[in-house]
C-alpha positions in Angstrom: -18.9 -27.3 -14.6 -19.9 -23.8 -16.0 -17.4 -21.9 -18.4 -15.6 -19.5 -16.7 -13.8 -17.0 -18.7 -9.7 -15.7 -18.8 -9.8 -13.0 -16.1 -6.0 -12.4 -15.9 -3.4 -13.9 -14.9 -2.4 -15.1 -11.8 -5.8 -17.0 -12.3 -6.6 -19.7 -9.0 -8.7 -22.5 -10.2 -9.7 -24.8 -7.7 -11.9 -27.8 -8.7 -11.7 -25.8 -12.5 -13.6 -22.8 -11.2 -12.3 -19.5 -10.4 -13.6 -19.1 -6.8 -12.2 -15.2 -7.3 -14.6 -14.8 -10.4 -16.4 -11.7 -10.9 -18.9 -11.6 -13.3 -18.5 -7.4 -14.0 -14.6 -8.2 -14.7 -13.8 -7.9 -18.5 -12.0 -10.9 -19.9 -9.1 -11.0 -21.3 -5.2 -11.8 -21.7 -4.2 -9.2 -18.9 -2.7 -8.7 -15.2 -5.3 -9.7 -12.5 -6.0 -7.7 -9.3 -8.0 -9.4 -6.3 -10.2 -7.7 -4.1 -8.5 -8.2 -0.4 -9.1 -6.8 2.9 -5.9 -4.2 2.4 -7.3 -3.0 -1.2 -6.4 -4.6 -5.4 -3.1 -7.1 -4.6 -1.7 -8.8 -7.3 -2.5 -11.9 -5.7 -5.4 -13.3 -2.9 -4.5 -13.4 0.6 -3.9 -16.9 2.3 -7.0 -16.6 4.1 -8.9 -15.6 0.8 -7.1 -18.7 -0.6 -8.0 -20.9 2.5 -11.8 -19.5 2.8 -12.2 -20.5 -0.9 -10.8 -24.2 -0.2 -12.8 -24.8 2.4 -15.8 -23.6 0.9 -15.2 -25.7 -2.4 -14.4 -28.9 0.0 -17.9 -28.5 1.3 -19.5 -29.0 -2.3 
């Protein structure tokens, strides 16, 4: 499992992996914005959250 760094915090692991990982994110002890359809939300959509289950469930 690769090392995946603190990127904020609400943090989703699934599996242990942060499927909402980007590499060019500084890590650190801090609030977390996600990338969604509607622009930085403090959290992932549901369908961000379902698309990253499903693709982990086919590993």
């Amino acid at each position: 499992m690769p090392f995946v760094g603190f990127h904020g915090s609400p943090t989703v692991l699934i599996g242990g992996i942060d499927p909402f990982a980007d590499v060019s994110t500084v890590v650190g002890l801090a609030c977390r914005f996600y990338r969604t359809p509607d622009g930085p939300a403090e959290v992932p959509t549901i369908e961000q959250l379902r698309d990253a289950i499903q693709r982990a469930s086919r590993v």
